[in-house]
Residue frames relative to the residue before (quaternion, step in Angstrom):
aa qw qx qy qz dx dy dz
X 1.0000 0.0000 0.0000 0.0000 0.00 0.00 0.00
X 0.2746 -0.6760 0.6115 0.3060 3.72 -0.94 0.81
X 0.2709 -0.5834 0.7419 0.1893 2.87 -2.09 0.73
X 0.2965 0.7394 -0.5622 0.2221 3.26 -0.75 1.57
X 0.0752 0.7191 -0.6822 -0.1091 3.54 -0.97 0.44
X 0.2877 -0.6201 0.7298 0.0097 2.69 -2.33 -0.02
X 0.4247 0.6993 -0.5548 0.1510 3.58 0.02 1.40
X 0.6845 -0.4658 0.5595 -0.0383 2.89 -2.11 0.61
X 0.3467 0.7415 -0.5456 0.1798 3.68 -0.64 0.63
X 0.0243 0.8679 -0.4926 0.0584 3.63 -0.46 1.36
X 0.1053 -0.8328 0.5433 0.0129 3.59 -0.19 0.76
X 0.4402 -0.5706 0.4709 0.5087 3.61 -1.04 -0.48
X 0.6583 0.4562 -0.3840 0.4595 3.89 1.08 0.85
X 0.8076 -0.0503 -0.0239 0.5871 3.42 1.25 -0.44
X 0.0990 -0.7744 0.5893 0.2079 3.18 -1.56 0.58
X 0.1533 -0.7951 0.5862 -0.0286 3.74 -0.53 0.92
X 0.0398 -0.7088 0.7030 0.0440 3.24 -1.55 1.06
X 0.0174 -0.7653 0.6414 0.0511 3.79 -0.31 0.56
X 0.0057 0.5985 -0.7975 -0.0759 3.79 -1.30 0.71
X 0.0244 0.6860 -0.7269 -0.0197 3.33 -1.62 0.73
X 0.1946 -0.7286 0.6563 0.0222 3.56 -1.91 0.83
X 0.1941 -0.8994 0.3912 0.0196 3.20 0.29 1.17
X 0.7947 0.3359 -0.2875 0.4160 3.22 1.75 0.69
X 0.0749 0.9030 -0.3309 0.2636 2.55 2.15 1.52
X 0.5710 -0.4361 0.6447 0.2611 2.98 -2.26 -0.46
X 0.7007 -0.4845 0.4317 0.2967 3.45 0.63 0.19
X 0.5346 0.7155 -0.3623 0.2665 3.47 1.31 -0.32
X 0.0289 -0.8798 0.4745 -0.0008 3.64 -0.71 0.83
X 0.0959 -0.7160 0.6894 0.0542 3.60 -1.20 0.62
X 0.0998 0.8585 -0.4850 0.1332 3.75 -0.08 0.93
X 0.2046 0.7999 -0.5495 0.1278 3.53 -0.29 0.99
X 0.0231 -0.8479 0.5237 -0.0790 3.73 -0.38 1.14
X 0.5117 -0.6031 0.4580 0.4058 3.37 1.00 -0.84
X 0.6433 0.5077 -0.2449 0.5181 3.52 1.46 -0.88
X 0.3009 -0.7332 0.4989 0.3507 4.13 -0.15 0.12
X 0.7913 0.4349 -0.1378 0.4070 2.89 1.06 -1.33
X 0.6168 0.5862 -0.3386 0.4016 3.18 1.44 0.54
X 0.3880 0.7553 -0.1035 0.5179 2.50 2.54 -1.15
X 0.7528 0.4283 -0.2081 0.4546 3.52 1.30 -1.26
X 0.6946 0.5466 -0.2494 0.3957 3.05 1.06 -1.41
X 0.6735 0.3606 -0.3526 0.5405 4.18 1.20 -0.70
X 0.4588 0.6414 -0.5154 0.3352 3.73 0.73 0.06
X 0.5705 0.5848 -0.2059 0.5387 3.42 1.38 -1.67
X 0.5498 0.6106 -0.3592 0.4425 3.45 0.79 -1.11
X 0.8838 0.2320 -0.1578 0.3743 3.36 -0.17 -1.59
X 0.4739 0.7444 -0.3427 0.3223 3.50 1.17 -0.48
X 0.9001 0.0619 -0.0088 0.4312 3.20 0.80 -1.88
X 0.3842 0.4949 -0.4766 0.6167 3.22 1.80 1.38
X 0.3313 -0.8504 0.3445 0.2198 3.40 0.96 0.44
X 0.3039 0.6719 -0.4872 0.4679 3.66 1.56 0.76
X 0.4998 -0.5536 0.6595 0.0936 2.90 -1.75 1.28
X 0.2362 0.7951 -0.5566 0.0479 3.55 -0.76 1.25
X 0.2519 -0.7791 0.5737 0.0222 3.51 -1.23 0.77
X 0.2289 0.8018 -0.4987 0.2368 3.38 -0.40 1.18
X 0.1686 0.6644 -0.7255 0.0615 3.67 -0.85 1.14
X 0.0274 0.7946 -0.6052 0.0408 2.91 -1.36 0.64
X 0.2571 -0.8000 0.5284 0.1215 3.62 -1.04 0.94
X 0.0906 -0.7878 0.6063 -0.0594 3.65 -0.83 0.96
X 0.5488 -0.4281 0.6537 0.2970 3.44 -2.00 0.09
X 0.3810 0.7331 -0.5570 0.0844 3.44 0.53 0.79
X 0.5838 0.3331 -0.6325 0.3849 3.50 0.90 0.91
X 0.5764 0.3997 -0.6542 0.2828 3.29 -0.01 0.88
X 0.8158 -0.1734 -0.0060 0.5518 3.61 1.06 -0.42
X 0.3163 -0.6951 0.5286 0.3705 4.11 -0.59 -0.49
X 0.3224 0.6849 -0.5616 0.3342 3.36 0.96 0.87
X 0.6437 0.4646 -0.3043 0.5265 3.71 0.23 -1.01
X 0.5773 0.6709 -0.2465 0.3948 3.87 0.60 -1.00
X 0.7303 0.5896 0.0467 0.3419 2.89 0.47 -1.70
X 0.7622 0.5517 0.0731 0.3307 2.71 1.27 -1.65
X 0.5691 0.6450 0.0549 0.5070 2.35 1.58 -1.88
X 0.7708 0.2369 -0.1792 0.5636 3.50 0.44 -1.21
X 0.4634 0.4567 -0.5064 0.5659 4.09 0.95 0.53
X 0.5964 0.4275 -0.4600 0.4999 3.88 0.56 -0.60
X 0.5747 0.6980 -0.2634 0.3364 4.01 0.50 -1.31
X 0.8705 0.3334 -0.0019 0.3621 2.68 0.05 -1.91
X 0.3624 0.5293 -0.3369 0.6892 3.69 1.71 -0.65
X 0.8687 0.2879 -0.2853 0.2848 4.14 -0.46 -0.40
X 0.5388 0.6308 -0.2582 0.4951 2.62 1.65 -0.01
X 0.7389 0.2906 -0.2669 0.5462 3.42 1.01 -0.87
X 0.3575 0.7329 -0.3948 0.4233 3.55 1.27 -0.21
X 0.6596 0.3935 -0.0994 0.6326 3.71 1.24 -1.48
X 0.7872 0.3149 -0.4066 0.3403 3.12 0.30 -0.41
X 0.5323 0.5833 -0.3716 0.4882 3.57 1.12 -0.44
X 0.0852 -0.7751 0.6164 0.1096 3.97 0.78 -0.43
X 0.9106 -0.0228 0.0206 0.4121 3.75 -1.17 -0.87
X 0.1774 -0.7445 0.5274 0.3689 3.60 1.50 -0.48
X 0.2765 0.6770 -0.6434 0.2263 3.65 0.31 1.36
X 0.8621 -0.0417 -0.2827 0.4184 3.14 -1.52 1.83
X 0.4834 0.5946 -0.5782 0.2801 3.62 0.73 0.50
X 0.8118 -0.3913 0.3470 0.2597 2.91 -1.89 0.66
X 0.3222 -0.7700 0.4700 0.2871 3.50 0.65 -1.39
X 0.8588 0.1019 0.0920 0.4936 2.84 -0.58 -2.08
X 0.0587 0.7332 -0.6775 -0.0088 4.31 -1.15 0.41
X 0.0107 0.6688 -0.7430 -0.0228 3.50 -1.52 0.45
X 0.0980 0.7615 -0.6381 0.0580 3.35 -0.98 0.67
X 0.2055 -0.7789 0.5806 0.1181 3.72 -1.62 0.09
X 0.1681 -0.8701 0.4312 -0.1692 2.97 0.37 1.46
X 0.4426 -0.7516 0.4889 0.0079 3.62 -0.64 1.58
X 0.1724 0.6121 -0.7692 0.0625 4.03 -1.16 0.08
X 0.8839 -0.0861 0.2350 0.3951 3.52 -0.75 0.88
X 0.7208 -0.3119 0.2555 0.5639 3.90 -0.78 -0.79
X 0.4731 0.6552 -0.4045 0.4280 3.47 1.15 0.27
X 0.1849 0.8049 -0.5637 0.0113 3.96 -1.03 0.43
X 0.0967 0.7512 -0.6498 0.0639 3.69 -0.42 1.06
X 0.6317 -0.5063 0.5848 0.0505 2.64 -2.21 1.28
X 0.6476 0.6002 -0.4599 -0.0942 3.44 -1.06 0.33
X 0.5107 -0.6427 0.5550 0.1345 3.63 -1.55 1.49
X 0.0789 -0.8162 0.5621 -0.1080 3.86 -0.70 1.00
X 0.2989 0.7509 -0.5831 -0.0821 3.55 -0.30 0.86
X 0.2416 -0.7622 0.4620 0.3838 3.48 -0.91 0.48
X 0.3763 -0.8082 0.4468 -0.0747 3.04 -0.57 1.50
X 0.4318 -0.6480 0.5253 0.3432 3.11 0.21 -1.41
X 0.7119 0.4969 -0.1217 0.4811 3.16 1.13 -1.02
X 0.0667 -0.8732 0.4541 0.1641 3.61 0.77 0.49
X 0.2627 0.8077 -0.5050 0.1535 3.39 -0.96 1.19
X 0.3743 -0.6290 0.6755 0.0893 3.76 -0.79 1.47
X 0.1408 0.5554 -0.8183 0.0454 2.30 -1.86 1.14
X 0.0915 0.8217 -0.5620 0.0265 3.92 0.19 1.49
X 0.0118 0.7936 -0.6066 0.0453 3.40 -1.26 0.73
X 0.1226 0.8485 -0.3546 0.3733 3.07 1.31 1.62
X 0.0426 -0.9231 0.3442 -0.1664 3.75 1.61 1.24
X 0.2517 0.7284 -0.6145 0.1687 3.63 -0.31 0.97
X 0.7008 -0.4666 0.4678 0.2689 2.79 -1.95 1.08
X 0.8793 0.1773 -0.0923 0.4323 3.52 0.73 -1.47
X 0.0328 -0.9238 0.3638 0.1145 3.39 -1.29 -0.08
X 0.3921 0.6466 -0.3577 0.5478 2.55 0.99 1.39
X 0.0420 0.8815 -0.4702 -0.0095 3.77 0.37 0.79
X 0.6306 0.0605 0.0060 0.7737 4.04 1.25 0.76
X 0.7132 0.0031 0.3895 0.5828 2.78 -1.25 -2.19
X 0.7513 0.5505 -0.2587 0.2560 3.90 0.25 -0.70
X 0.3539 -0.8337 0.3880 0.1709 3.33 -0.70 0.98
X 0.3436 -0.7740 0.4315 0.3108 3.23 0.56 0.93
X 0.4506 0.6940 -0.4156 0.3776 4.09 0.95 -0.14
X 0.7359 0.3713 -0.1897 0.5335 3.25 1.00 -0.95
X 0.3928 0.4079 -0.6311 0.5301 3.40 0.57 1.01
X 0.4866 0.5609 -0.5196 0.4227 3.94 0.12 0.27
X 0.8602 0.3586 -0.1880 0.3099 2.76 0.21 -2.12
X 0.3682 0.7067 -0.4349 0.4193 3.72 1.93 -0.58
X 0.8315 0.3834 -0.2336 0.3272 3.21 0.40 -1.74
X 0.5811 0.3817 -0.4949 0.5213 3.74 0.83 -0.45
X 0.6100 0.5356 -0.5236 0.2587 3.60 -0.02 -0.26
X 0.6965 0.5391 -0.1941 0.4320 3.43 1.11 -1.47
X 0.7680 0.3407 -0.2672 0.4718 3.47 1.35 -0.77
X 0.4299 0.6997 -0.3819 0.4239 3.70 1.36 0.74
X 0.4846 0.5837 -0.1677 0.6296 2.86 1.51 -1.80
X 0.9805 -0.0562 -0.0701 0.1748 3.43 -0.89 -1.00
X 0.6351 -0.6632 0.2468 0.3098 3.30 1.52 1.29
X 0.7013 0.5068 -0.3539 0.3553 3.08 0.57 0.81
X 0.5760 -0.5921 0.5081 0.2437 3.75 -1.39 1.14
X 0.1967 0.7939 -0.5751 0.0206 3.35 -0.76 1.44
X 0.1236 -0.8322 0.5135 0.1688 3.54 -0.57 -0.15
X 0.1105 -0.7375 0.6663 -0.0037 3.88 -0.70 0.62
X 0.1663 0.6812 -0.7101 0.0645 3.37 -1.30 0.91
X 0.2436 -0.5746 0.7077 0.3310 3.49 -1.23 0.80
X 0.3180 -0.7004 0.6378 0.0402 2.45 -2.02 0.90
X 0.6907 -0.1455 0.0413 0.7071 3.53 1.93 0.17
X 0.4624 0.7105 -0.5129 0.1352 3.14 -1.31 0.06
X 0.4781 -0.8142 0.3274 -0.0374 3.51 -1.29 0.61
X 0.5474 0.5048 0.0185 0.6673 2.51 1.69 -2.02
X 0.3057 -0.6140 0.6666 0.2920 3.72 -0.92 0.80
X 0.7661 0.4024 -0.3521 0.3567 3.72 0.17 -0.89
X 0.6052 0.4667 -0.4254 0.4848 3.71 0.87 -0.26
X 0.6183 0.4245 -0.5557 0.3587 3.77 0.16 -0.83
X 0.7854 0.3632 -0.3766 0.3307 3.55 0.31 -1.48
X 0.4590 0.5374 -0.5678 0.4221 3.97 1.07 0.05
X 0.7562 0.3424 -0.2669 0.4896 3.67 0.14 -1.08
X 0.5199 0.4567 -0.4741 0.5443 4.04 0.97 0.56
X 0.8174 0.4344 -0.2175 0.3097 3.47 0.44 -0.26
X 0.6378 0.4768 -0.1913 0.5738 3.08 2.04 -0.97
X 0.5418 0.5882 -0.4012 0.4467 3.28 1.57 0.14
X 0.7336 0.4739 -0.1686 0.4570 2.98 0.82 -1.13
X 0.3127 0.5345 -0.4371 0.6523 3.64 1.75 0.07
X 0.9156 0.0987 -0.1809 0.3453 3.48 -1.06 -1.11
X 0.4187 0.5357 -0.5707 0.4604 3.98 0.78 0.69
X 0.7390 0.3892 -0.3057 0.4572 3.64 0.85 -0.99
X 0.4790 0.6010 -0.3681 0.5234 3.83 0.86 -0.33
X 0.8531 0.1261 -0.3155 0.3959 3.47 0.36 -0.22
X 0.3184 0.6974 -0.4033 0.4996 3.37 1.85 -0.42
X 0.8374 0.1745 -0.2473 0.4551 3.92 0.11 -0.84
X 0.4092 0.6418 -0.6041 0.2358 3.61 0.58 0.01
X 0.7055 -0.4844 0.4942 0.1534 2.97 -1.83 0.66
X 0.0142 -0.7570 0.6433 -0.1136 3.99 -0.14 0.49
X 0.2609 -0.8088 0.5085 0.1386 3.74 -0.32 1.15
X 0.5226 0.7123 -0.2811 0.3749 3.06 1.54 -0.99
X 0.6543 0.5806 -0.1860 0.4474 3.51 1.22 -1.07
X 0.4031 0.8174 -0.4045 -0.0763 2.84 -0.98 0.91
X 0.7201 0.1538 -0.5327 0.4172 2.53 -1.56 1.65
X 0.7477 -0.2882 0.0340 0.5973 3.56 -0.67 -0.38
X 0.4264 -0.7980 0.3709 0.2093 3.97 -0.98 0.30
X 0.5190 0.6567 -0.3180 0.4452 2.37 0.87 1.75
X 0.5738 -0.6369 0.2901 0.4253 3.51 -0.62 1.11
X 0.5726 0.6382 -0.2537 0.4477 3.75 1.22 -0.55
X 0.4581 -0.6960 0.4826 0.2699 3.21 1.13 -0.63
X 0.7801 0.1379 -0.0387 0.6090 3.69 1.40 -0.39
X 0.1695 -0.7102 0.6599 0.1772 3.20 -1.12 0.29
């Protein structure tokens, strides 16, 4: 069975099309308007090894909130669909994950129950033009959308541009192993029978 989706989301602030393949090569096409968002889901799809497609068009000269947002609402429904019954996946991942003097933590189950718990603390906030704040609001969006229990904790760091690299490439390789396939499993992995 492919794990793929295709969604859609148009507002009178953004229009987004995300296609994901969650049993890619890592292959991306990413256009938001935001570079540094542009940079940060590239990292995403690379080292979570999911094929991802995303362009999207926003009011981002009035801000990159809506934007931002938006494609965390998207992209969360997308893998949400693409995961269907969560039969034989892996589930649960934790990992610590380095950039330079930078080191973040993060533990991922897909659950169902969708729930942040970010503790991503920086002196600054401003990374360019980009508020590094709205890497929150991404993540609650993404973990509403696609029902799952994450958590993120720096664990050091310095560099504004490394923590959020080593926030993102975590949160890549927790999900990479969270959706792998386990033959051993069956059906959903869980004592419930469902997730």
């Amino acid at each position: 069975m492919k794990r793929t989706a295709l969604e859609k989301r148009k507002t009178r602030e953004t229009d987004i099309t995300v296609k994901v393949n969650l049993d890619g090569k890592g292959a991306s096409k990413i256009s938001t308007g935001i570079g540094f968002l542009d940079h940060m889901l590239e990292l995403f799809s690379k080292h979570s090894l999911m094929d991802m497609e995303i362009t999207a068009k926003g009011d981002i000269h009035v801000d990159y909130h809506h934007t931002v947002e938006d494609i965390g609402i998207v992209l969360g429904t997308a893998i949400r669909r693409a995961l269907g019954e969560k039969s034989e996946i892996t589930r649960f991942c934790s990992a610590r994950v380095p950039m330079d003097e930078a080191l973040v933590e993060a533990s991922l189950d897909i659950s169902g129950r969708p729930y942040l718990d970010y503790k991503i603390k920086t002196r600054q906030v401003k990374l360019g033009t980009f508020n590094v704040s709205l890497v929150k609001e991404f993540m609650k969006a993404f973990v509403m959308n696609s029902g799952v229990t994450l958590h993120l904790s720096l664990i050091h760091g310095e560099d504004l541009h490394h923590i959020y690299e080593a926030v993102f490439k975590s949160l890549a390789k927790v999900f990479r192993e969270a959706v792998k396939i386990d033959k051993r499993v069956k059906g959903a992995p869980s004592t419930k029978g469902s997730l």
